[in-house]
Each structure stands twice: as structure tokens, then as C-alpha cells.
N, C-alpha and C positions, 0 to 999 in steps of 0.2 A: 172784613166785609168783601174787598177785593178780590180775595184768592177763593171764600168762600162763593160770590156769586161767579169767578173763570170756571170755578169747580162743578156749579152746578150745571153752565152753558157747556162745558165740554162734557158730562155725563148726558146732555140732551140730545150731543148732535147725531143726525141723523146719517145714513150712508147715502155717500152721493149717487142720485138714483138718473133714470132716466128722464131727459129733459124734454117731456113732452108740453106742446103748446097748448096752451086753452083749446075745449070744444069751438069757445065761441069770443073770442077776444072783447075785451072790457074797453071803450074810448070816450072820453080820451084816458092814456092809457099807458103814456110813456112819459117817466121819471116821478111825474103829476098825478093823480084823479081828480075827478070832478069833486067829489067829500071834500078833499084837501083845497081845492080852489072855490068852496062854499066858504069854507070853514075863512079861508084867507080872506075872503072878500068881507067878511061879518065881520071879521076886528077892525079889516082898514076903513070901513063903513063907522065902524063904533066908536073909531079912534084911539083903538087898543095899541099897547105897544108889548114886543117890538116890532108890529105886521105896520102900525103906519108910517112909524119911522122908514121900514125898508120899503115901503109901497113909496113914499115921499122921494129919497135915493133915486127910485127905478127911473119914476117920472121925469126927476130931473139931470135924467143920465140923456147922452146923444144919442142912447138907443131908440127913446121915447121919440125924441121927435116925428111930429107929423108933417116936416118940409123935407124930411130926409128923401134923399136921392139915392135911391139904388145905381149899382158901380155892375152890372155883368158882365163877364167874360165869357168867349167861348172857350176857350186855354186858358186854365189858371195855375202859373208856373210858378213852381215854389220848391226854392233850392235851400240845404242846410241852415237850420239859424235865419231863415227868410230871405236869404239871399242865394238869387234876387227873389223880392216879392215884387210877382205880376199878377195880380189880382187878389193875392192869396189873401192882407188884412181886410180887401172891400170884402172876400165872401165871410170869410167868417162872423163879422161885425154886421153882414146884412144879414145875413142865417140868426144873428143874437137878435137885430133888432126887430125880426120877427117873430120872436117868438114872446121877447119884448112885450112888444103891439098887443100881439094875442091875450099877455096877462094883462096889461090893459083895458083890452075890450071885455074881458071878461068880471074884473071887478068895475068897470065905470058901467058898463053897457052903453058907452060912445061907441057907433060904430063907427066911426072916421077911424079906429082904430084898428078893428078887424080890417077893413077895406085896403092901411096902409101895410099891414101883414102879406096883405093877399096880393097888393102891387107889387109890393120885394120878393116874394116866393114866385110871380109872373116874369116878374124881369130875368130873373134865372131858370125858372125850367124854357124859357122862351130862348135861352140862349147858351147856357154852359153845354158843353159837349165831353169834356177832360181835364184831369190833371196830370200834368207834367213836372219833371226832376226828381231831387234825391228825395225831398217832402212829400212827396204826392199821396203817398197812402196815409201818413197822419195828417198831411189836409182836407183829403177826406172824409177821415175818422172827426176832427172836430167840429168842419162844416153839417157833416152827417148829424152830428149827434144835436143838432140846435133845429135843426130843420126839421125833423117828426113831432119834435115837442109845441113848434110854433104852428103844424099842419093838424094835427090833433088837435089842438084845444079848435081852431077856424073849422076843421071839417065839423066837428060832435056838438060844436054850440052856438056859429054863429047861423044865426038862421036867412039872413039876407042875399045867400049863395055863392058860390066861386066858379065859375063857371071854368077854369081852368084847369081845375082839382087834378085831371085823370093826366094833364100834362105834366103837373105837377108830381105824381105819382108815378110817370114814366121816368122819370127825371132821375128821382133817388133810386128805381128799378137799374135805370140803361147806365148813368153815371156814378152812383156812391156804392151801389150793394154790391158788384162785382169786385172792389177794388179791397172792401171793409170785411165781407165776409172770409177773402182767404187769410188773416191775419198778418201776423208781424213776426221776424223772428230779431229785429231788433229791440232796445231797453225797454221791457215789460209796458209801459206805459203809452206806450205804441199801440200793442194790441189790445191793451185794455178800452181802450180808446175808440180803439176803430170798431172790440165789439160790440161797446156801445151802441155807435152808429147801425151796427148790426142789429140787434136788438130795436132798437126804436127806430127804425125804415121797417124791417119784417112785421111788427104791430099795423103800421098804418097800412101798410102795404096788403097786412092779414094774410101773411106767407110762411104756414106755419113750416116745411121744408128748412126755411133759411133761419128764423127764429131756435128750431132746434137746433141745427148747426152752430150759429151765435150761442148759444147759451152752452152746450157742452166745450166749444173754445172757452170761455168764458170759466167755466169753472177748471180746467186746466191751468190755463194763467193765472190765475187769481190762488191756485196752490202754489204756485211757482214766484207768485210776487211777493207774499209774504211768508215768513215763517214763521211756524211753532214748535215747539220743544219734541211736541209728537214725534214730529216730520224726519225726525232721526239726528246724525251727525251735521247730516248737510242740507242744503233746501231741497225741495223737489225740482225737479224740470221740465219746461215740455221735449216733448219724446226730438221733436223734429232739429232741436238745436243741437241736437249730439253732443251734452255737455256730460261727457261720461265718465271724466276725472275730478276730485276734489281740484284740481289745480283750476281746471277749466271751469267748474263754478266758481273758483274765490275770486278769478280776475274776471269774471260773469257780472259779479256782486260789487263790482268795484274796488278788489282787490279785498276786501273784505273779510276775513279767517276765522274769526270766531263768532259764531249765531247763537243769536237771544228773540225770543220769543218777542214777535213787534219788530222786527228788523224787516226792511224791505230789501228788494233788489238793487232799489234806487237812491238808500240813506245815504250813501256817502258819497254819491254822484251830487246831490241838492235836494233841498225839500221842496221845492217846486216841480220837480220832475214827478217825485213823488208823491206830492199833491193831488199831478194830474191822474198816476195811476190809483190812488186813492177814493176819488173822487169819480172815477168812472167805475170802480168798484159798488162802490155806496148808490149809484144811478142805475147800475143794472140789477143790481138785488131791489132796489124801489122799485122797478119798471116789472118786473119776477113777483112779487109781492101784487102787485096789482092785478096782473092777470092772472094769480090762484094758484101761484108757489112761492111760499113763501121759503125763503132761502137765508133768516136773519139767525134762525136754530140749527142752521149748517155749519161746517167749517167754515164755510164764504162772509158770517157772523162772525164767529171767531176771533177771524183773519182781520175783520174790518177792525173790531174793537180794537184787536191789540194794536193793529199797525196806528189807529187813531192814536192811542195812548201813549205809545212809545214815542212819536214822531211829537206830538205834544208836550210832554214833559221837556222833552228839549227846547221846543218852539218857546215854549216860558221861561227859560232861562237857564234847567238846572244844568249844571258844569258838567263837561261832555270828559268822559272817562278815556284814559290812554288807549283801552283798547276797539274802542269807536270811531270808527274811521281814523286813526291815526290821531286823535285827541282834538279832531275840529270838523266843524258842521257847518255845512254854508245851508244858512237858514233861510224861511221865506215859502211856509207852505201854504198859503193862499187862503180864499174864502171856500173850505171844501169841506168843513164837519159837520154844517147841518141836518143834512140828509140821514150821513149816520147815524150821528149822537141822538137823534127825535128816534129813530128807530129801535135801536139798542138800547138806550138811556130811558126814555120816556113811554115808548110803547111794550119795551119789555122789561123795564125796571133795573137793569142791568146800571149797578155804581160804576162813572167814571168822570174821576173827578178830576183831572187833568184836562180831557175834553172837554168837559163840562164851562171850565174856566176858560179856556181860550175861548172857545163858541161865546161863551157872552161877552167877553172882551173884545172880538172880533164884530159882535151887530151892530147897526146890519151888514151881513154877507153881502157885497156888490158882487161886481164881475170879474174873472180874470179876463177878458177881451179875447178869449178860445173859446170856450164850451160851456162855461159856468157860469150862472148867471142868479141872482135875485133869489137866492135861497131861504135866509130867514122869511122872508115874503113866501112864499110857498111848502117850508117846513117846517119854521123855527116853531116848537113846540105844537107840531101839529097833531090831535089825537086821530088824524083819520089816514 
């Protein structure tokens, strides 16, 4: 069943076309729709599982809090490994916990919640101006990617108003899009990351210029980060890393020699690396999907399945072969297959039973405290 549903997904896929942006952009509209945050709010409302389990989780996570105190910086300097971290865990964490807030006010319709979204998203467009050091461009990429999703859901539904909105709006324009839309020529999961962040500013922003830009990076990386059998002897690359010898991608790949279809860039560096480029993979094909391309019957599907499956299988236990990163795996790929697997698995039928298994073994999905947040709550078996 396996081989015959890869077989039917790769006779479907289409040719990577031109990355034109909606006529008219869909909001909210980033990672999220509205269908999808109905649908979540009717189980946790019903007390369906597993939406109230993970809606229960959110609540009583420190995101939730309504005494929280936003942290802004106007320099938020963020060196290797967080050191130093000068701001960097308060933005990220205040960027989740409004976005947080927002799925909040959106299944309770308290609005002390929307209100405490719109304080955190104020304290900061009120004050950040940069990031600084060796981190900067992926702490932008993961504050970036939390802050459309929490601006989206406050601008499209809460109706009590923001009166700050267009500063806010300036914000991700003057501080995050500059820095996220020229990508990354460091470990895949960098750029994938940051085009995230590219992606979901250009939606709220409604700047279809930069949206196109983000999404054709997007689909370059994203051939480059995982591979298929297709793909040839060796992975693909992007053009600009001049990786133009078999030598220069195997020590690219982490030393790496021999490719199998599902292998990342970032397998045998960690699966949390690779989680995260995973994981922003699966968020921009959702956020694509929403606004009227869908991208799940592309390679960029494909790529997501396998790299889900492959990385799974191991994440479960089965015994890592000699010639897989040298016969050992540093495991730990995070709360990041929901998104996927509802897409692949459930909205388009597609068997994967390895993802399948960890994804339920894993809900509810919390957060990694970067970018990822409250998924089974927002996906887990979502048909819309």
C-alpha cells in the first residue's frame, strides 16, 4: 500500500510552476484558517479529544497567562547556541504567547485575551528596532513566524479593535521582512525558517512582491533539504551555495555519502534541527494551501511525507543501520508532524504509518518555545 500510494503521489506531481500570490489574500491566513479554528473550537467546546486535551495543555502553559509581562527590546542580541541571549528567549516566547492569546480569544471569546495578544504585539512594535550577532537572521525567522499568526487571527476576528495595528505592521515591514526575505546560506533549517517568517508577514502585510519572492526561495530549499530518488546521485542545491562537487555536498549533509529517499540535509547533524526544518516546511505548504495553491501534490508533498517517515521510523526506535550517519542518531524531533500528517494522511489519504504512530503517541503537540506551538489544537485531524 505504501509504495503503491508514493507511486500514485509521484505520478500526480505537478511541475513547479510559477509562484503567483492570491488575487485577493484569504485572513486570517497564515499556518491557520478560520474553517480550521471553527472546527477546533467545536471539539474543545464539545469536549472532544484530542482538541481539549490540547486546548487544556495551551491554557495551562505560561504562554496563556493573562499577568504575563511582556520583556522588549530595542536590540535583541542573539549570539550562537543563545549566547549571549539579550532578549532573544523574551521575544520569541512573547511572539508565542501571542499568538497563544489569540487561539485563546478565539475559542473562549474572552477578550481579556485578544486585548493581552495586542499588549505583547504593542510592547514590541513600540520598541524593537534590530537584531544583532551571529543568530540574528534565525531570530528573526522564528520570532517572524509566531507574530503573523498571532496578528492574523486579532486583525480578521477580533472585533473590539487595535488601534496600533499599522505600527504593528511597520514593525514586521522595517524590522523582520528585510532580514527573512534574503534567506540563509547556512543549515537548511535556517532558511526554511526564515521563509516562513517570509511568508506569513507578506500575507498580513498583503505584499504580494515579497510573498512571491518567499515562496519561490521556498521551493528551492525545500528541494535541497530533502531528498528523493528522483533527485539523482546526489541532493539538489541552491544555486548560491556553490556546492558544486559530490565532496562539497557529502560534508554539506553532514558528512553523509550515501542518499535515500527521506533523508534530510540535517539527519545526521540531530532531529531537532531537523524537526525545525520540517516543520516550517509543513507551515508553508499550509499557509500556500490557504491562500489557493495548494502545494501537498507537488514535490514539496513528496518531500514532506518522506522526510516525515524516514525521520519517524527512527524516532520510534527502529535500529539505525551502519551506513546512516555512521550507525547513530541523536534523536529528538519535536512536536512537528501534525500539520503534515492532517494534510497528507487525512486530507489526502495518503498511508503513513510511522507518522501516523508517533503523531498520536506524541498528543497533544505543545510547544518547542521557538516557533511551534499548539498544533494538535489547531490541526490534529482537522478536515478543513
Amino acid at each position: 500500500m505504501l509504495a503503491a500510494a508514493g507511486a500514485l503521489l509521484l505520478g500526480a506531481f505537478t511541475a513547479p510552476a510559477a509562484h503567483s500570490a492570491p488575487s485577493t489574500f484569504v485572513h486570517p491566513g497564515v499556518t491557520v484558517s478560520k474553517a480550521q479554528l471553527d472546527f477546533a473550537r467545536t471539539e474543545v467546546l464539545a469536549g472532544a479529544q484530542p482538541w481539549k486535551s490540547a486546548y487544556d495543555q495551551m491554557m495551562a502553559s505560561k504562554y496563556a497567562d493573562l499577568n504575563r509581562t511582556p520583556k522588549p527590546r530595542a536590540t535583541v542580541e542573539c549570539g550562537s547556541y543563545s549566547n549571549p541571549d539579550y532578549g532573544c528567549t523574551d521575544e520569541r516566547e512573547d511572539a508565542i504567547a501571542a499568538y497563544t492569546d489569540a487561539l485563546a480569544w478565539y475559542i473562549t471569546k474572552d477578550a481579556r485575551y485578544a486585548q493581552k495578544a495586542i499588549q505583547i504585539m504593542d510592547a514590541w512594535s513600540a520598541t524593537i528596532t534590530s537584531h544583532t550577532n551571529s543568530n540574528a537572521p534565525l531570530q528573526t525567522g522564528w520570532a517572524g513566524s509566531s507574530w503573523p499568526k498571532a496578528a492574523e487571527i486579532i486583525r480578521y476576528t477580533y472585533t473590539g479593535g487595535w488601534a496600533n495595528e499599522a505600527r504593528f505592521a511597520t514593525m514586521l515591514r522595517n524590522v523582520y521582512l528585510p532580514t527573512v526575505i534574503k534567506g540563509s546560506n547556512s543549515n537548511g533549517n535556517w532558511e526554511l525558517t526564515m521563509t516562513e517568517a517570509a511568508v506569513g508577514i507578506s500575507v498580513f502585510l498583503e505584499d504580494k512582491a515579497s510573498y512571491d519572492s518567499a515562496m519561490a526561495r521556498f521551493r528551492t530549499r525545500t528541494a535541497a533539504y530533502v531528498y528523493l530518488a528522483s533527485d539523482g546521485s546526489v541532493p539538489k542545491t541552491v544555486p548560491s551555495q556553490n556546492l558544486d562537487t559530490t565532496a562539497k555536498i557529502v560534508s554539506y549533509w553532514q558528512g553523509q555519502s550515501t542518499f535515500v529517499t527521506g533523508l534530510t540535509q540535517e539527519t545526521c547533524r540531530d532531529f531537532t534541527h531537523t524537526g525545525y526544518g520540517i516543520s516550517s516546511i509543513s507551515h508553508v505548504a499550509e499557509t500556500s494551501r490557504i491562500q489557493g495553491q495548494d502545494l501537498y501534490g507537488t514535490d514539496v508533498g513528496e518531500r514532506l511525507r518522506q522526510a516525515l517517515g524516514f525521520q519517524a521510523k527512527y524516532q520510534l526506535g527502529t535500529a539505525v543501520p551502519s551506513w546512516l550517519c555512521g550507525g547513530s542518531l541523536n534523536l529528538g524531533l519535536g512536536p512537528v508532524t501534525e500539520v503534515g500528517y492532517n494534510a497528507l494522511h487525512n486530507r489526502l489519504g495518503i498511508a503513513m504509518t510511522n507518522t501516523q504512530t508517533l503523531t498520536q503517541n506524541q498528543r497533544p503537540a505543545g510547544s518547542n518555545n521557538l516557533f511551534v506551538a499548539w498544533e494538535t489544537l489547531t490541526h490534529g485531524d482537522n478536515p478543513n
